[in-house]
MMTF fields as JSON, N, C-alpha, C and O atoms, coordinates in Angstrom:
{
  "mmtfVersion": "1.0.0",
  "mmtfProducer": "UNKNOWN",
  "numBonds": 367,
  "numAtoms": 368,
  "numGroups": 92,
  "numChains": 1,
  "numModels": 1,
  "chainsPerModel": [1],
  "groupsPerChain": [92],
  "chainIdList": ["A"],
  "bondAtomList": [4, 2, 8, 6, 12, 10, 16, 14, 20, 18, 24, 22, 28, 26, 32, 30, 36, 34, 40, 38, 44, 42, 48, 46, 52, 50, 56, 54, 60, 58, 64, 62, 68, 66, 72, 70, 76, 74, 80, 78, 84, 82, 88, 86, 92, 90, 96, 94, 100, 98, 104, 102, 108, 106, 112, 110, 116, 114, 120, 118, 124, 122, 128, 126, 132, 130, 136, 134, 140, 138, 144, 142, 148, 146, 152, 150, 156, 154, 160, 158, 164, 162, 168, 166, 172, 170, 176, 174, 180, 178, 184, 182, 188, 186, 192, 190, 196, 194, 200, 198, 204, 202, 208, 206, 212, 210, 216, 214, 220, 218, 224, 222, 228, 226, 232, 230, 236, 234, 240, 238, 244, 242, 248, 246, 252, 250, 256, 254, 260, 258, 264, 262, 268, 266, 272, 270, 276, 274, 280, 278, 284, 282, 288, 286, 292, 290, 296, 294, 300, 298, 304, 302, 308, 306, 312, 310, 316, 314, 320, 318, 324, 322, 328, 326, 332, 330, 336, 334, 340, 338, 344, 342, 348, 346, 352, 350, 356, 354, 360, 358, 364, 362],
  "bondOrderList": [1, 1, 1, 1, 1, 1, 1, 1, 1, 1, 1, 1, 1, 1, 1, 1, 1, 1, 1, 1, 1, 1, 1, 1, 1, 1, 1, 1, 1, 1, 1, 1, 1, 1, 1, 1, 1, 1, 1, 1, 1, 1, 1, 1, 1, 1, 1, 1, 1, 1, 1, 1, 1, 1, 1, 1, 1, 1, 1, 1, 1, 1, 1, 1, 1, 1, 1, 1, 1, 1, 1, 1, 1, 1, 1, 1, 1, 1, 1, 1, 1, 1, 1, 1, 1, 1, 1, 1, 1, 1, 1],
  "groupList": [{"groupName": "UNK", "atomNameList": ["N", "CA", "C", "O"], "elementList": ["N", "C", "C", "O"], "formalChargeList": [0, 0, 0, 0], "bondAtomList": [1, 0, 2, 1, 3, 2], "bondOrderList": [1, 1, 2], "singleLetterCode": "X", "chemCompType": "L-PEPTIDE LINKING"}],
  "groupTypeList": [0, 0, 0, 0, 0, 0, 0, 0, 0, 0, 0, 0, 0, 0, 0, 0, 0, 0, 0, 0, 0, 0, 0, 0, 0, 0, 0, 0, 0, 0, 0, 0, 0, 0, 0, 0, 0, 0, 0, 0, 0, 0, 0, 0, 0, 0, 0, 0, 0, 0, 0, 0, 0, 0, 0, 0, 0, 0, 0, 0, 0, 0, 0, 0, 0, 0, 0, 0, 0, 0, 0, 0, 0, 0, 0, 0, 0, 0, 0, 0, 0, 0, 0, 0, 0, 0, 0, 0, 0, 0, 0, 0],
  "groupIdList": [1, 2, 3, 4, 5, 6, 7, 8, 9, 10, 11, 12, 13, 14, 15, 16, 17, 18, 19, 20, 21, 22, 23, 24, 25, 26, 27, 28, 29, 30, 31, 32, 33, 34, 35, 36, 37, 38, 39, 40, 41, 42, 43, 44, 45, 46, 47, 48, 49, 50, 51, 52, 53, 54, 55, 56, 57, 58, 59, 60, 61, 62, 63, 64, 65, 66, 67, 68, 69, 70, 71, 72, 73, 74, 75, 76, 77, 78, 79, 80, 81, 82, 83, 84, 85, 86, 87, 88, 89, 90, 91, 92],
  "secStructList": [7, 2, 2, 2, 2, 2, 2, 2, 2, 2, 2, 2, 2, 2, 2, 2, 2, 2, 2, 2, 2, 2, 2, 2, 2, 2, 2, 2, 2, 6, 6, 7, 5, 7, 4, 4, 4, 5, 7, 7, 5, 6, 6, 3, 3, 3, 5, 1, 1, 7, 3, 3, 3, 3, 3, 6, 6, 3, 3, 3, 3, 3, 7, 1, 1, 7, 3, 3, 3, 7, 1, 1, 1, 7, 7, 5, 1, 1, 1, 7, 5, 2, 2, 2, 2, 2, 2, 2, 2, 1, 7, 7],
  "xCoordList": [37.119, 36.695, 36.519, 35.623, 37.315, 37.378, 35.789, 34.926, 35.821, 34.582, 33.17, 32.338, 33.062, 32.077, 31.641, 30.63, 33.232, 33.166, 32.841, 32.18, 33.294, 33.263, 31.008, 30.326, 30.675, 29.477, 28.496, 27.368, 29.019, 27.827, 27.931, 27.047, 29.643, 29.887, 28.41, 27.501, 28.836, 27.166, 26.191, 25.65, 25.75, 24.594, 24.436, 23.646, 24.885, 24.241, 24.531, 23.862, 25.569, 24.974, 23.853, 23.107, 23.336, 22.141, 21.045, 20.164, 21.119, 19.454, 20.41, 19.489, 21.154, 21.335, 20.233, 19.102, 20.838, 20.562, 18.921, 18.124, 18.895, 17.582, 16.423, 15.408, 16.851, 16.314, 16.137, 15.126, 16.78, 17.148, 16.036, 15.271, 15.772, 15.022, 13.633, 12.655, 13.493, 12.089, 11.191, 9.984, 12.614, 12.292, 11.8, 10.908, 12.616, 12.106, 11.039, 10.105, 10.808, 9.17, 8.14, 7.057, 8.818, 7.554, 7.371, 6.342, 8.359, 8.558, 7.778, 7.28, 7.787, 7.315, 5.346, 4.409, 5.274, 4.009, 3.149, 1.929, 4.247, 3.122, 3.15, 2.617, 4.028, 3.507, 2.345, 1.689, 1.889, 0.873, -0.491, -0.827, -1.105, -2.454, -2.891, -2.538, -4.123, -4.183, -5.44, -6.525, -5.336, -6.214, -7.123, -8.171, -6.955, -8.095, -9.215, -10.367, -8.538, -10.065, -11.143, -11.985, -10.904, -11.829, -12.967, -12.668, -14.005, -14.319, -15.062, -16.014, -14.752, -15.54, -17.209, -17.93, -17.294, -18.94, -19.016, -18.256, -20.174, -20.517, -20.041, -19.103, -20.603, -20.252, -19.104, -18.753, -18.183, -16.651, -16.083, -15.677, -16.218, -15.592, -16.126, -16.864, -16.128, -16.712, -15.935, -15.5, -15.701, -14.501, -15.391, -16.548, -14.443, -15.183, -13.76, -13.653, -13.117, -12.446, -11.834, -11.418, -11.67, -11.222, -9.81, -9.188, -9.164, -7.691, -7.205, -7.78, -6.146, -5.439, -4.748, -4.218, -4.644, -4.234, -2.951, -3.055, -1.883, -0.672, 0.282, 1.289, 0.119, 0.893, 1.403, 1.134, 2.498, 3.499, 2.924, 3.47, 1.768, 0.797, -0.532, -1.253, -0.717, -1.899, -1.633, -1.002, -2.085, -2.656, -3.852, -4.13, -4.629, -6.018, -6.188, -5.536, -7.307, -7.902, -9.3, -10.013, -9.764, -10.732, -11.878, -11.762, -13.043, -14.105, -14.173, -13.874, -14.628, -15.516, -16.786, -17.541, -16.868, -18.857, -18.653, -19.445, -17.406, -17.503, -17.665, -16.643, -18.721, -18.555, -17.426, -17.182, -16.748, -15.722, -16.266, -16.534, -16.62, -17.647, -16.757, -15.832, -17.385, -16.622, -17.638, -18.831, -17.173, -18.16, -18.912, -18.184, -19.491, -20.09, -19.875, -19.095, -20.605, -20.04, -19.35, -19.492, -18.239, -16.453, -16.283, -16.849, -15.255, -14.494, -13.47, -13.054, -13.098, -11.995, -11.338, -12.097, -10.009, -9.419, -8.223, -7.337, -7.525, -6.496, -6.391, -5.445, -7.706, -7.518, -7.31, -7.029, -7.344, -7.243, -8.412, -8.927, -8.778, -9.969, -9.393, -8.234, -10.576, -9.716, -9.622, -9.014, -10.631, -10.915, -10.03, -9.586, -9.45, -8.681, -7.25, -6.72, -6.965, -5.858, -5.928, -5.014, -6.968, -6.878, -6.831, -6.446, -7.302, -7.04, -5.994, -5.578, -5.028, -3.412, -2.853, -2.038, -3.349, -2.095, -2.775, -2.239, -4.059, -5.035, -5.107, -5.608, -4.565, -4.686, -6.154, -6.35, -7.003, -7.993, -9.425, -10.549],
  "yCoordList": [28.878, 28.041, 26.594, 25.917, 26.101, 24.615, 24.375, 23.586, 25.39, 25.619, 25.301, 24.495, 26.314, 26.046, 24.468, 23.897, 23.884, 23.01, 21.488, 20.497, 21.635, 21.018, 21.155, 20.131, 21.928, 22.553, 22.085, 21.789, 21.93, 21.399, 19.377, 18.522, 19.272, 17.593, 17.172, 16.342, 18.164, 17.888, 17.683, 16.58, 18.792, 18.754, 17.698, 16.892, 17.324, 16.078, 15.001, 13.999, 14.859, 13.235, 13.252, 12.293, 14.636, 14.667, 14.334, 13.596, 15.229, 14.681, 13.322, 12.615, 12.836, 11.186, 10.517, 10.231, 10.285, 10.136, 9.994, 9.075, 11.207, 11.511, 10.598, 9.918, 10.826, 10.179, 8.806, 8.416, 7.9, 6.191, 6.116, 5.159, 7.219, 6.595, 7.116, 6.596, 7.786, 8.14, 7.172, 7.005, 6.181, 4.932, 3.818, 3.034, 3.841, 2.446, 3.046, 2.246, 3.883, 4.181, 3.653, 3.074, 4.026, 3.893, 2.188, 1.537, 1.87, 0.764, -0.231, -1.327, 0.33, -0.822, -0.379, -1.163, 1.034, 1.35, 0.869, 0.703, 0.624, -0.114, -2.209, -3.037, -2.302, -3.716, -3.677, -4.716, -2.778, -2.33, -2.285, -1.685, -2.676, -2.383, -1.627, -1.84, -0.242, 0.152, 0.069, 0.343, -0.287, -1.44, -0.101, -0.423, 0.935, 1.845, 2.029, 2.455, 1.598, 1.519, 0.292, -0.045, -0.026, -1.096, -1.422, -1.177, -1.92, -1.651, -3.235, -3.436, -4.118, -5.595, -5.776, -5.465, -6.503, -6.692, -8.463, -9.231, -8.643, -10.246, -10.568, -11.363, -9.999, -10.829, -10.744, -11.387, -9.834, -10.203, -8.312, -7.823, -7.623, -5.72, -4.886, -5.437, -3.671, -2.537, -1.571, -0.945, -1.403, -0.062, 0.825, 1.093, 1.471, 3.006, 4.598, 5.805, 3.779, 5.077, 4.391, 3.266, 4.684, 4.08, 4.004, 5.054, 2.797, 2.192, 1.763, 1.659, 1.509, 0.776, -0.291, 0.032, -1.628, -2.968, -3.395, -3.774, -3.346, -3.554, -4.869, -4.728, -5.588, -6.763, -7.205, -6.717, -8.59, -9.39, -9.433, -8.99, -10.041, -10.574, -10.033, -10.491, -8.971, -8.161, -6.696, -6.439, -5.935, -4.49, -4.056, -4.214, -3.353, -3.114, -2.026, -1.647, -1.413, -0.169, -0.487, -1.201, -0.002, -0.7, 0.251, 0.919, 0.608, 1.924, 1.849, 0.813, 3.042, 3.292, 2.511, 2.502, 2.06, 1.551, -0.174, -1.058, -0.354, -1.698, -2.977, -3.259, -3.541, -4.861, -5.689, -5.513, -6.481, -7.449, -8.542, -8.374, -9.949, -10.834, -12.341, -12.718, -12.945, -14.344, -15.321, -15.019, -16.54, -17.594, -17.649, -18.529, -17.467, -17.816, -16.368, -16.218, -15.277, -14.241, -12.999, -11.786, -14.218, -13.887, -12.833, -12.94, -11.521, -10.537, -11.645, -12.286, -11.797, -12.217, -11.516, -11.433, -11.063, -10.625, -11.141, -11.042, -11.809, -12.64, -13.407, -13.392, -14.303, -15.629, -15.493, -16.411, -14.075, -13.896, -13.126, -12.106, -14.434, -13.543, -12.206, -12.071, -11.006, -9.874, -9.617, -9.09, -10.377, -10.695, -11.469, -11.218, -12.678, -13.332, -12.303, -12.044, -11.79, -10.833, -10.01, -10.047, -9.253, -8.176, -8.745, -8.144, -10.088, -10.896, -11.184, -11.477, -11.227, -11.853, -10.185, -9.968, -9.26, -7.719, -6.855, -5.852, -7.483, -6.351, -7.199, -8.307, -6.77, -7.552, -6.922, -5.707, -7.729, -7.705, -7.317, -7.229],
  "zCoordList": [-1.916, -3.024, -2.577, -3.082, -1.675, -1.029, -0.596, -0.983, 0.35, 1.252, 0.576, 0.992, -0.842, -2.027, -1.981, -1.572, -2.769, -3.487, -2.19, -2.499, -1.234, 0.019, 0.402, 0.439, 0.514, 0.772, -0.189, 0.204, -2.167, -2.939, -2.756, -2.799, -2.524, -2.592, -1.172, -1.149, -0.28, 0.768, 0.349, 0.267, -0.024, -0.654, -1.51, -1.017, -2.675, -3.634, -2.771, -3.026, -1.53, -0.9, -0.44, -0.64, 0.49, 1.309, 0.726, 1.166, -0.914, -1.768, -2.269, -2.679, -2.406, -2.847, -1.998, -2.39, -0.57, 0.254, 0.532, 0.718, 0.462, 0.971, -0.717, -0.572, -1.568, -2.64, -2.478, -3.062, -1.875, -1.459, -0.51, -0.627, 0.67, 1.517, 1.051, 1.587, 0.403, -0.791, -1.261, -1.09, -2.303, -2.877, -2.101, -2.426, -0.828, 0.516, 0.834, 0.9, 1.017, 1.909, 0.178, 0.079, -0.605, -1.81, -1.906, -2.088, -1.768, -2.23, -0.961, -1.219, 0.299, 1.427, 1.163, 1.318, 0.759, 0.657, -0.347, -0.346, -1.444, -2.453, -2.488, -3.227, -1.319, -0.597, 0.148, 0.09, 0.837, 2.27, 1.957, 0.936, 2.473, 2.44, 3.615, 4.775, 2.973, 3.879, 4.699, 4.186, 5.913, 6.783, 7.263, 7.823, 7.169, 7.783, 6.563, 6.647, 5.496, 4.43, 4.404, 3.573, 5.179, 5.197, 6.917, 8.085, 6.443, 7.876, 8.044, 7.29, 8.794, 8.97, 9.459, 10.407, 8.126, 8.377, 8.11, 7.522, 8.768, 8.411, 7.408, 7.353, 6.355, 4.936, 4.513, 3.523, 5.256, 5.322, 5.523, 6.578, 4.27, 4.725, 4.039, 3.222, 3.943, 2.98, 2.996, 3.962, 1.598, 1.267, 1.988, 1.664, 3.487, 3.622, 2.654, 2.871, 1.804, 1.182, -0.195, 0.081, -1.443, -2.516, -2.299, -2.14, -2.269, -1.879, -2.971, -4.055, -2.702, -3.558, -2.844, -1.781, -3.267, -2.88, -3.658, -4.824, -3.102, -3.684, -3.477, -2.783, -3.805, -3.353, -4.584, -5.681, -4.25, -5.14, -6.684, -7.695, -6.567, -7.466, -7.941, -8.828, -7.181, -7.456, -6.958, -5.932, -7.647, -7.857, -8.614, -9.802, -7.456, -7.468, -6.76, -5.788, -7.404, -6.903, -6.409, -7.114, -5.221, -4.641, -4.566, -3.539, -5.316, -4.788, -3.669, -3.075, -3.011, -1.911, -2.045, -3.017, -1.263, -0.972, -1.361, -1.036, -2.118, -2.775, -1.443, -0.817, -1.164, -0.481, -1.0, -2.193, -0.415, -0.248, 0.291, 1.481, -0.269, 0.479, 0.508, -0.212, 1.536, 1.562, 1.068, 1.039, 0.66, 0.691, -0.788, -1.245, -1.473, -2.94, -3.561, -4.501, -3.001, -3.308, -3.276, -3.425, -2.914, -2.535, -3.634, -4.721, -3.217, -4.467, -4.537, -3.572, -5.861, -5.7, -7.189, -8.154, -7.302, -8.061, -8.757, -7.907, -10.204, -10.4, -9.275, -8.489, -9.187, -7.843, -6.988, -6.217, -6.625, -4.779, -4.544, -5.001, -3.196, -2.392, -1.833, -1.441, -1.85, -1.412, 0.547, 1.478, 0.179, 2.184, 2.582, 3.702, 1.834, 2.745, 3.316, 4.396, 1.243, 1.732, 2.921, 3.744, 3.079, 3.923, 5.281, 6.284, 5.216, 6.958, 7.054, 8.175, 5.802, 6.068, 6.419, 7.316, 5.688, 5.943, 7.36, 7.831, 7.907, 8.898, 9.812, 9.623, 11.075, 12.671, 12.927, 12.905, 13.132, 13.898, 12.845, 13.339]
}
């Protein structure tokens, strides 16, 4: 009976556990942008896949095909250019 009761106290730390590091991966992912949707062109990038843009201050869903432009006709979304963002979260 020890053995049982020893065997389920396991089990609910493991899914505790395992539930906490669920939340950190969700939680760093919906900070992230993801830099393979986008592909750099002169006029600044082009959704090649519909994303989602998750940061402090903004959340956005981005179409496929949508240009992202700098300069007069900049995307810009709640006051952020979306190009600048993606130059602050995308090396290169």
């Amino acid at each position: 009976m020890n053995r049982a009761i020893l065997g389920s106290a396991t089990l609910v730390l493991l899914l505790a556990a395992s539930g906490s590091v669920a939340q950190e991966a969700q939680e760093k992912a919906d900070g992230a942008v993801d830099c393979s949707a986008f592909r750099k062109e002169e006029y600044g990038y082009l959704v090649t896949k519909t994303t989602r843009i998750a940061t402090p201050q903004l959340d956005v869903t981005v179409p496929k095909g949508m240009p992202i432009r700098r300069g007069q006709k900049e995307a810009a979304v709640q006051g952020q250019n979306l190009a600048d963002l993606i130059d602050q979260n995308c090396a290169g």
